[in-house]
C-alpha positions as CSV (number, residue, x, y, z in Angstrom):
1,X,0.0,0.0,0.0
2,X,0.9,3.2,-1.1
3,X,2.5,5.5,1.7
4,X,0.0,8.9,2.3
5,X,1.9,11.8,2.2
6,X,2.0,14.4,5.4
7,X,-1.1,16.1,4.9
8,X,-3.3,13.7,4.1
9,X,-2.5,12.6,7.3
10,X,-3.1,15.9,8.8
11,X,-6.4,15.8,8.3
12,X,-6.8,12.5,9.3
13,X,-5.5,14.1,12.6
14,X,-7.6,17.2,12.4
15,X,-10.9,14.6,11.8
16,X,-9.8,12.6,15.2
17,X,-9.2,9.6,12.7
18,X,-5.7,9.3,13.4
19,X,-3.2,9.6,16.3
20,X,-0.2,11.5,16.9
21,X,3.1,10.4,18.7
22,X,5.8,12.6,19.3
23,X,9.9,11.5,19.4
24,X,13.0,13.1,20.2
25,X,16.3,12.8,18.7
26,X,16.9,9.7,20.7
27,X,13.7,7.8,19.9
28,X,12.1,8.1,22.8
29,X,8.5,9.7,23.5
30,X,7.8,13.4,24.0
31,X,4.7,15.5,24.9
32,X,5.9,18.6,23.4
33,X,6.4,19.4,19.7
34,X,9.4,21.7,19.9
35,X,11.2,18.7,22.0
36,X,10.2,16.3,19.3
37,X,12.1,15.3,16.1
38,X,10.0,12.9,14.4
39,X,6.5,12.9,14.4
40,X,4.7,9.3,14.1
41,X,1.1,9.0,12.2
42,X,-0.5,5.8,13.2
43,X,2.4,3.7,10.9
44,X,4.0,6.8,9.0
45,X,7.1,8.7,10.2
46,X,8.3,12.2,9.3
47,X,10.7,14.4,10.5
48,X,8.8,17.3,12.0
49,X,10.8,19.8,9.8
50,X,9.4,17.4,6.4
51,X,7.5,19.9,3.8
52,X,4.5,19.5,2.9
53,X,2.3,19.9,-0.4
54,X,0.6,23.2,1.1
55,X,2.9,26.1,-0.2
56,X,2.7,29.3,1.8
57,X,0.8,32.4,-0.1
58,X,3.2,34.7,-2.5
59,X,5.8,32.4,-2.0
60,X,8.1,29.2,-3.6
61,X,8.5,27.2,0.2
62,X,6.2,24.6,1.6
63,X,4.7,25.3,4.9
64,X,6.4,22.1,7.0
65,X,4.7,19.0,9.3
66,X,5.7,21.2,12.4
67,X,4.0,24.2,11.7
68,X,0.4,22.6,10.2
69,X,0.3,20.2,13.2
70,X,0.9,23.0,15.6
71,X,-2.1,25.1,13.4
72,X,-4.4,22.1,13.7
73,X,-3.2,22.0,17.4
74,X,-4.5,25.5,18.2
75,X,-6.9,25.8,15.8
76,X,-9.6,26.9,19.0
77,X,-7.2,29.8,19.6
78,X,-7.8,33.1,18.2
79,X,-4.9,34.3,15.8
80,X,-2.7,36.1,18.7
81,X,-3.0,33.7,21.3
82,X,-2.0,31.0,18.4
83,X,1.0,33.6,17.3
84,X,2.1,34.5,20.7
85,X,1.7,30.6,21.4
86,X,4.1,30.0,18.4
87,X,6.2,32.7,19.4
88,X,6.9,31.1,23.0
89,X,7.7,27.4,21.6
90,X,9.9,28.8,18.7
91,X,8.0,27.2,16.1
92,X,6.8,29.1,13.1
93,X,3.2,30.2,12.2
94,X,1.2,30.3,9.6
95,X,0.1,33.6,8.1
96,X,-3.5,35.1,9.0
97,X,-4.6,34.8,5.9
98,X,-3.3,30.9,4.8
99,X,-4.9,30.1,8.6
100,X,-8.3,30.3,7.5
101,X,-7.9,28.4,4.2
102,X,-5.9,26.0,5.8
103,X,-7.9,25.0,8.3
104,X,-10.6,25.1,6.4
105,X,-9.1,22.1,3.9
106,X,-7.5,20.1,6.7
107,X,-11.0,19.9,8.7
108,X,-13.6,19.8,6.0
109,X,-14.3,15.9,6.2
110,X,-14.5,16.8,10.7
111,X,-17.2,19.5,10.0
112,X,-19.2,18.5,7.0
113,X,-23.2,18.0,7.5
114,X,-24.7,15.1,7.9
115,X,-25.7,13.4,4.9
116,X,-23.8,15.7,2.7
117,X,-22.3,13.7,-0.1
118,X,-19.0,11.8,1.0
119,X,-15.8,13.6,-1.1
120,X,-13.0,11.9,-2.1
121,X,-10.1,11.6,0.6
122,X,-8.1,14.6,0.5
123,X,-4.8,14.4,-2.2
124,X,-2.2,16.3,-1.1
125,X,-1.3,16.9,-4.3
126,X,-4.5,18.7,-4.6
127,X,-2.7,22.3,-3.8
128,X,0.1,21.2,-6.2
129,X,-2.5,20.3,-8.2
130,X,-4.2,23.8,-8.5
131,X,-0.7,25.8,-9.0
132,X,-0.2,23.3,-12.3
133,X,-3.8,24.2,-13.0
134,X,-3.0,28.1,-13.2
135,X,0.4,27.7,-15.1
136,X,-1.4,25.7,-17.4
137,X,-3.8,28.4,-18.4
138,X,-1.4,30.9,-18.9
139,X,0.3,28.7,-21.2
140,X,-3.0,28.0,-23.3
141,X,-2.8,24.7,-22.3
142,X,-5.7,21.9,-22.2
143,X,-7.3,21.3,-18.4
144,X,-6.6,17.7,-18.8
145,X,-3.7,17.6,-16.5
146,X,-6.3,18.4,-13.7
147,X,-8.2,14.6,-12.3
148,X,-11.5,14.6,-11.0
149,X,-10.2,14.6,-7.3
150,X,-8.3,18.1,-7.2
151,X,-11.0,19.9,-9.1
152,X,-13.5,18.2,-6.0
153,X,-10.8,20.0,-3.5
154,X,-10.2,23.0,-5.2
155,X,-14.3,23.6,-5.6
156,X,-14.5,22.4,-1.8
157,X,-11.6,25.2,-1.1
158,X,-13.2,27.9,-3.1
159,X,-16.9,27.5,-1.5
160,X,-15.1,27.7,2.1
161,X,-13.4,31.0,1.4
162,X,-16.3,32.3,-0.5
163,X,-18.3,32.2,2.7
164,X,-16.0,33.2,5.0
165,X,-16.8,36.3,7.1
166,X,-14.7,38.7,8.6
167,X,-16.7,39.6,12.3
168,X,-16.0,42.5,13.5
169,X,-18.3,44.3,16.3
170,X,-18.3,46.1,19.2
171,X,-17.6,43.6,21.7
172,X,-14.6,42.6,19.1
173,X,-13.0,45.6,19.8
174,X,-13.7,46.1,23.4
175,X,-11.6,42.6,23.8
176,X,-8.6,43.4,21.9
177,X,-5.3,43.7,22.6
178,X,-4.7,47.2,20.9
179,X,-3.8,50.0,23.7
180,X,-5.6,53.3,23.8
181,X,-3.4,54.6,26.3
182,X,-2.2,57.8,24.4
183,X,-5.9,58.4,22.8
184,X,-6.6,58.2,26.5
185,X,-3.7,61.5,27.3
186,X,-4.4,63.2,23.9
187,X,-8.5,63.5,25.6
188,X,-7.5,64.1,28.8
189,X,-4.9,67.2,27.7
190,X,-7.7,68.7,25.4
191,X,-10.8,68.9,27.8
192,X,-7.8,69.9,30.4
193,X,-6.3,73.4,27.8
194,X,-10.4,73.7,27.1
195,X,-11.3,74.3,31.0
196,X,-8.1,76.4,31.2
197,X,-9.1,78.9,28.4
198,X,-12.9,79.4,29.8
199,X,-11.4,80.4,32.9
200,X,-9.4,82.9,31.7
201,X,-12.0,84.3,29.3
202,X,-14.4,84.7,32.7
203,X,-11.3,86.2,34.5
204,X,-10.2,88.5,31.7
205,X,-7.1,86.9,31.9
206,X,-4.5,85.5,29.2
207,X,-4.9,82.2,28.8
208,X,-1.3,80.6,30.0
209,X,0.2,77.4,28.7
210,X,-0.9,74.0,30.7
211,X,2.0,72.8,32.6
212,X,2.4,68.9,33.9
213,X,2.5,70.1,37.2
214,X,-1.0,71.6,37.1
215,X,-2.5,69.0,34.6
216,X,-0.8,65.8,34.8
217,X,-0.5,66.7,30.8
218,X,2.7,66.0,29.2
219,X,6.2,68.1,29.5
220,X,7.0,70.7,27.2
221,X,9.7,69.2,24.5
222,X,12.9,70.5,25.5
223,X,13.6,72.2,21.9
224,X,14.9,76.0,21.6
225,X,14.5,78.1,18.6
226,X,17.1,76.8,16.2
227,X,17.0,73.3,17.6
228,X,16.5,70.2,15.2
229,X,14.8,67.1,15.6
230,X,17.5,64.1,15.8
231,X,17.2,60.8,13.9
232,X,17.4,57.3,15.0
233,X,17.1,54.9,11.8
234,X,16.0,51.5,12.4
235,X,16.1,48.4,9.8
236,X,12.9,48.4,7.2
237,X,13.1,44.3,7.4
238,X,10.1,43.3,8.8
239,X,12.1,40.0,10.6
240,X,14.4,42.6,12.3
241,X,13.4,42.5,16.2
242,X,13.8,46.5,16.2
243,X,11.8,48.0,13.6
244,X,9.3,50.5,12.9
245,X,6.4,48.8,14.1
246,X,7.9,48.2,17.6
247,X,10.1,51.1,18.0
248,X,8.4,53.3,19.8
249,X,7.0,51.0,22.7
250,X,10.5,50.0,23.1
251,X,12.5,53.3,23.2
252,X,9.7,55.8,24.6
253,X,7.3,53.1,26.8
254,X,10.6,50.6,27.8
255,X,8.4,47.8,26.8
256,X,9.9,45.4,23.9
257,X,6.9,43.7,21.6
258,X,7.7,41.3,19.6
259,X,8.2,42.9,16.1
260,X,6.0,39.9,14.6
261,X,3.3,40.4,16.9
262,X,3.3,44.4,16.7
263,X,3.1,44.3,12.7
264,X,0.1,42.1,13.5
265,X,-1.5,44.7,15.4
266,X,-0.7,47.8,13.3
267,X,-3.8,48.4,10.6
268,X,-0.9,50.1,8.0
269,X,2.8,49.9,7.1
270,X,4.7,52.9,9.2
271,X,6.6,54.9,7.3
272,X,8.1,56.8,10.6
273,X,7.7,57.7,14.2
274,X,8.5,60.2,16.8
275,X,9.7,59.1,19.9
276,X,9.1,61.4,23.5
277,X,12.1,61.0,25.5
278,X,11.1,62.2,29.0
279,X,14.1,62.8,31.0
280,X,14.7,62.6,34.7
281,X,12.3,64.8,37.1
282,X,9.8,64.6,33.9
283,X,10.6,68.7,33.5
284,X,12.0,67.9,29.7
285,X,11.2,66.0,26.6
286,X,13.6,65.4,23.9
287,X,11.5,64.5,20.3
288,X,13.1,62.3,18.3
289,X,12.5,61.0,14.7
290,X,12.7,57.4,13.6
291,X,12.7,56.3,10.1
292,X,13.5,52.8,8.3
293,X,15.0,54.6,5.4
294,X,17.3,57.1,4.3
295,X,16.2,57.6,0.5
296,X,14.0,61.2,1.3
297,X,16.9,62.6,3.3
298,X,18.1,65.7,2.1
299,X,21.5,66.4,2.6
300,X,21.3,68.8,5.4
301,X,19.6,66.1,7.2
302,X,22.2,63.8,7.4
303,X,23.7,66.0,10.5
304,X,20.7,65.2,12.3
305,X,21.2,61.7,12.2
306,X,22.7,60.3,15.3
307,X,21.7,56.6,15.4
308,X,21.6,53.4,13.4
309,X,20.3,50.3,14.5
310,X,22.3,47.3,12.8
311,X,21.4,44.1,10.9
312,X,24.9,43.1,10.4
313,X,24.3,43.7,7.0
314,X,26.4,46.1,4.6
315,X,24.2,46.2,2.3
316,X,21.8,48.1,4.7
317,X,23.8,51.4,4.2
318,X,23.6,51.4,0.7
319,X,22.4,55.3,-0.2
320,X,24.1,56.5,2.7
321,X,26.4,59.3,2.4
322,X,29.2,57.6,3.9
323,X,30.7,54.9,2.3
324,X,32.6,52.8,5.0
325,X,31.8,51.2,7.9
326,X,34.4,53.2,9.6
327,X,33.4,57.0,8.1
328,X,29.8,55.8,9.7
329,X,30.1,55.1,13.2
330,X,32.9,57.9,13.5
331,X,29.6,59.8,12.6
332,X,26.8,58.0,13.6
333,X,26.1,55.6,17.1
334,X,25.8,52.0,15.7
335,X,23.6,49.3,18.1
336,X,23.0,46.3,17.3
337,X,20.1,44.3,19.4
338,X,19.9,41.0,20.2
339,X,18.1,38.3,22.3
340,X,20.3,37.1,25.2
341,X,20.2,33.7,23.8
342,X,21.8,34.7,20.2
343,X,25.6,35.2,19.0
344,X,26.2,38.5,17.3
345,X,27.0,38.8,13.5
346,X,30.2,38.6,12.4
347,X,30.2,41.9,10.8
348,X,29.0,43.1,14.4
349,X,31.7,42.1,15.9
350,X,33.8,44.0,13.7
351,X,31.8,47.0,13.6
352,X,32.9,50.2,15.8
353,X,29.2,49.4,17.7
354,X,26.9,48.9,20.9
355,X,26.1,45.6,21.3
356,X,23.4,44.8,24.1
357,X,24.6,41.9,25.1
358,X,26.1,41.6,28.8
359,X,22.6,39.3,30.8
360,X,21.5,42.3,32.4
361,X,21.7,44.4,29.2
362,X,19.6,42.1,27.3
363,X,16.7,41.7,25.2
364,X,14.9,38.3,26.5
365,X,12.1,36.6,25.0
366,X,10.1,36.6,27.8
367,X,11.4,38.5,30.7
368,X,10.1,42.0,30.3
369,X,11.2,43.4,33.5
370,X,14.9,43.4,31.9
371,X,13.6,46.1,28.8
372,X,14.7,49.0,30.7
373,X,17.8,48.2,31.6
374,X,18.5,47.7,27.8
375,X,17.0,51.0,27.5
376,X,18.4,52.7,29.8
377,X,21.5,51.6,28.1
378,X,20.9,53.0,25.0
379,X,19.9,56.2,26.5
380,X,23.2,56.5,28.1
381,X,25.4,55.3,25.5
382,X,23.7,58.2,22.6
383,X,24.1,60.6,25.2
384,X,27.8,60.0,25.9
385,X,28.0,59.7,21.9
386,X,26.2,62.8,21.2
387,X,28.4,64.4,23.5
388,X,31.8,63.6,22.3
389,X,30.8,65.5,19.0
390,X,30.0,68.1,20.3
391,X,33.1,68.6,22.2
């Protein structure tokens, strides 16, 4: 008998029609998949990392037994809890919009209707199946290379995602994860200037600025006539654990997001952001800009830049006015951020930069109290940086 291939198996699993052991490199049981190696399917045995026939959207790889098996596992999750879930077992995730399809294949012999006409046993060439079907087209080609089987799945496929429904109601938003913190200030500042302004117009008075002290508003930015606004410029790859999406949680709030989950969360691609440095006694604020690219500079602004986040990557300064490694970090502070369980870049290691490294000047995966020490870090080193050009 033929072997079944991975996903065919899969939704075996997903239907309850199958069983599931886990082994680790040794053979020996485990009840944890990112402790497993192999993973056992009644009589079939894959390595967990084995690809599948289901290809990720907009790309050439193959999402792998590990990551549809986890899905399937958490398929009662909503999308975070699943993402933060595969975030905290290091295993990778599906994307939000392959989850739904996905899922919906894998389980749609578990959930059909009684007395609903039995389908053929899910192919996984099916998927494979439907990419020859489209390449076939293009070439003018006859739809004969398509069997009866993957034009059942692909119809099944196309009915689920055709009824599929985005919800999205009050109670939806009440229970998300999104803060409203600032919206929270921003009200609180306005209705605070508003009251100020009637008072002095019954008083006869001049209306005078709000201060922190009377208002619990925020400090005046510490910026005299003349002054420009610095800027920090972060890495545009959305992989990079400091980007623009996560920024300004880290640098202004002390609080690291994973850059994953914070692009989850954001409804559009950032194309900037201004950090509020409030400095000690809260009298001050220094504004900053952050930006993930250097192609609208303008020359002149190149003297406000003053820090660079690193990939390890030359080709991340192409554009740059200074040519060399060396030319800029005599100019610019170079950090480069890292979890405390990784080894630095070689490149890094070269480089005339910060590296935020030492275990209590760290960025951990899931100890949060340790973000403002690696912040505090930063702070200190930019200042000390900022200082020695001035001198």
């Amino acid at each position: 008998m033929e072997a079944l291939e991975p996903s065919a198996l899969l939704q075996q699993y997903a239907a309850d029609k199958a069983s599931v052991q886990l082994l680790a490199g040794d053979g020996q049981p485990v009840q944890q998949l990112d402790a497993a190696e192999q993973v056992v399917f009644g009589g079939e045995q894959f390595p967990k990392t084995r690809s599948t026939t289901l290809r990720k959207s907009g790309s050439e790889e193959y999402y792998t037994v590990e990551t549809l098996l986890f899905m399937v596992d958490h398929r009662e999750s909503d999308f975070l809890g699943y993402l933060k879930a595969g975030v905290s077992a290091a295993i990778p995730t599906v994307s939000m919009m392959d989850r739904g399809k996905l899922l919906g294949m894998l389980t749609a012999v578990a959930n059909a209707p009684a007395g609903a006409p039995k389908r053929p046993a899910f192919d996984a060439g099916s998927v494979a199946g439907m990419h020859a079907e489209k390449k076939a087209r293009n070439d003018a080609e006859t739809s004969e290379v398509f069997d009866e089987k993957v034009s059942t799945d692909a119809a099944v496929v196309k009915t689920i995602v055709e009824r599929e429904q985005e919800v999205l109601s009050r109670n939806a938003l009440i229970c998300s994860n999104r803060s409203f913190d600032d919206l929270y200030k921003r009200v609180r500042d306005l209705l605070s200037q508003q009251s100020t302004r009637k008072k002095a117009a019954a008083s006869g008075t001049k209306a005078t600025p709000v201060s922190k002290q009377a208002t619990g508003s925020r400090a005046t930015p510490a910026r005299t006539k003349g002054t420009r606004i610095p800027i920090i410029i972060v890495p545009a790859a959305a992989t990079s654990i400091l980007n623009l999406y996560n920024v300004k949680q880290f640098l202004q709030d002390r609080v690291f997001l994973d850059s994953r989950i914070a692009r989850e969360q954001s409804s559009t691609r950032p194309t900037s952001a201004t950090i509020e440095r409030h400095h000690a006694g809260g009298e001050a604020v220094t504004i900053y800009q952050v930006v993930d690219s250097v192609d609208r500079l303008r020359p002149d602004d190149w003297k406000r830049v003053v820090a660079v986040f690193v990939t390890g990557a030359e080709w991340q300064f192409k554009n740059w006015v200074w040519q060399n490694p060396l030319d800029i970090f005599s100019n610019v502070k170079g950090y480069y951020v890292k979890y405390s369980d990784e080894q630095p870049k070689d490149n890094v290691l070269r480089w005339n930069v910060t590296t935020l490294e030492a275990s209590e000047k760290c960025v951990h995966r899931h100890k949060r109290h340790t973000d403002q020490v690696v912040v505090g870090e930063f702070w200190n080193t930019l200042d000390a940086f900022v200082a020695s050009k001035r001198a």
